[in-house]
C-alpha positions in Angstrom: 15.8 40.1 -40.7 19.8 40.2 -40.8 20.7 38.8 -44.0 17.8 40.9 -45.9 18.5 44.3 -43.8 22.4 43.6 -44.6 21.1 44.1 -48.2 19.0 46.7 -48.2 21.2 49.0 -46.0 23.5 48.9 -49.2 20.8 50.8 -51.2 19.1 52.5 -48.5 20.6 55.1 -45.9 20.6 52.8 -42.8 19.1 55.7 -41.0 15.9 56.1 -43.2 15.7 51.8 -42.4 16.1 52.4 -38.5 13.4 55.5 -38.9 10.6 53.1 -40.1 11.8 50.2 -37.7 11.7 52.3 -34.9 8.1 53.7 -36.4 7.0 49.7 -37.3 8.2 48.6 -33.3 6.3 51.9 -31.9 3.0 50.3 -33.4 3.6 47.1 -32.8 4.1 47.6 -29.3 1.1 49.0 -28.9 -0.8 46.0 -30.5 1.5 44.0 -27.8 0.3 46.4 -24.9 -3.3 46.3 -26.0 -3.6 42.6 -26.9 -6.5 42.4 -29.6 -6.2 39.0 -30.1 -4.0 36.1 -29.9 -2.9 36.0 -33.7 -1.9 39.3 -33.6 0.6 38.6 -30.5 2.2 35.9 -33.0 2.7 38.3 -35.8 3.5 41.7 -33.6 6.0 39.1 -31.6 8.0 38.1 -34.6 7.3 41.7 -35.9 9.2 43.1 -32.8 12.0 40.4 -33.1 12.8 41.5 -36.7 12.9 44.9 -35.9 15.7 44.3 -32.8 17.1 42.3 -35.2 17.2 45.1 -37.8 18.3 47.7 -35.0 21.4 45.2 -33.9 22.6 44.8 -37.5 22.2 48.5 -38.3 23.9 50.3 -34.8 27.4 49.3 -36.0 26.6 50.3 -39.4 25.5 54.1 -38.4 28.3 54.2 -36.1 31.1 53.7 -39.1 29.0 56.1 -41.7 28.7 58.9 -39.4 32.2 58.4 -37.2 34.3 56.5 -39.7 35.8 53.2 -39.8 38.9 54.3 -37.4 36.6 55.2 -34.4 34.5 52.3 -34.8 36.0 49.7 -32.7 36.0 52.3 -29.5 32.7 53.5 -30.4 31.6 50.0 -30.2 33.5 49.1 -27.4 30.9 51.9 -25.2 27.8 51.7 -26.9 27.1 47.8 -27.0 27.9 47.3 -22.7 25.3 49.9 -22.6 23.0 48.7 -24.8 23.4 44.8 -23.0 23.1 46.5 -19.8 19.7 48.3 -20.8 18.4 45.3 -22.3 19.2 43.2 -19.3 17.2 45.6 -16.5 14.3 46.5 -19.1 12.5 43.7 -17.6 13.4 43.8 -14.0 12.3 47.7 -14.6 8.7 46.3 -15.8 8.8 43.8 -12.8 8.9 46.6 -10.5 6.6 49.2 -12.5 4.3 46.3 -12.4 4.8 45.2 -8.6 4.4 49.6 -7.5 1.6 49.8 -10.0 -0.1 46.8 -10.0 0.3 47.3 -14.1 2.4 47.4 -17.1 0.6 50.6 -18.5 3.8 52.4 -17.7 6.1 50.4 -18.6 4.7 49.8 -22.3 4.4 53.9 -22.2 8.1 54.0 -21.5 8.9 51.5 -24.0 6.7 53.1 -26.8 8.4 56.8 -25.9 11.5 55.3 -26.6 10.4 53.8 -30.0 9.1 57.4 -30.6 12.3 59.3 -29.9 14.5 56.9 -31.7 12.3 57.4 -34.7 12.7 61.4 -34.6 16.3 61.1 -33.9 17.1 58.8 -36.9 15.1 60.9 -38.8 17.0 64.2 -38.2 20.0 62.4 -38.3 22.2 64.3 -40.6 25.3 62.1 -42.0 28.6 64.2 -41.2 29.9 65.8 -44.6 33.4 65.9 -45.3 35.1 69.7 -44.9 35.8 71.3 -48.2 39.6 72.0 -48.9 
């Protein structure tokens, strides 16, 4: 999903692109949580890897339109620590949600509310304008 999101993000305003991959990961999750069928793990598991993909080649690019290319490197330097570290206790999260609860019900609601407000955000995103003279 790089290469072709790469592309597209030249033509399209990254943040309409993370709106509907955040929208497309919010539904697919929920095919995940509720598990019709075997096929449709296969396609919602490669459909969820394409959309982190999409969101991990996209992040830098919303951070240098909306804070330009001289804040980026700091930028980066805070938000990508943050983003490893929340990737690396998600699961140790759903462990224990799973282990209190004796189910990931929660945990896949957490997940999906997530999806959900990073779809409204990108959406209301407004792109900085430039001050007029």
């Amino acid at each position: 999903a790089r290469f072709p999101v790469g592309w597209l993000g030249d033509y399209i305003e990254p943040r309409w692109i993370l709106t509907g991959v955040f929208a497309i990961g919010f539904i697919c999750l929920g095919f995940v949580w509720q598990a019709p069928s075997m096929t449709m793990l296969l396609i919602t598991g490669g459909c969820l890897g394409a959309c982190y993909g999409t969101m991990l080649v996209l992040l830098p690019t919303v951070i240098a339109n909306y804070y330009s290319a001289a804040s980026y490197a700091s930028l980066n330097a805070v938000i990508m620590p943050i983003q490893a570290g929340v990737a690396a206790i998600a699961p140790i999260g759903a462990g224990y949600i799973f282990d209190y609860t004796r189910s990931y019900n929660a945990a896949y609601i957490i997940l999906m509310t997530m999806f959900a407000i990073g779809a409204i955000m990108s959406a209301v995103s407004v792109p900085p304008s430039k001050k007029a003279a």
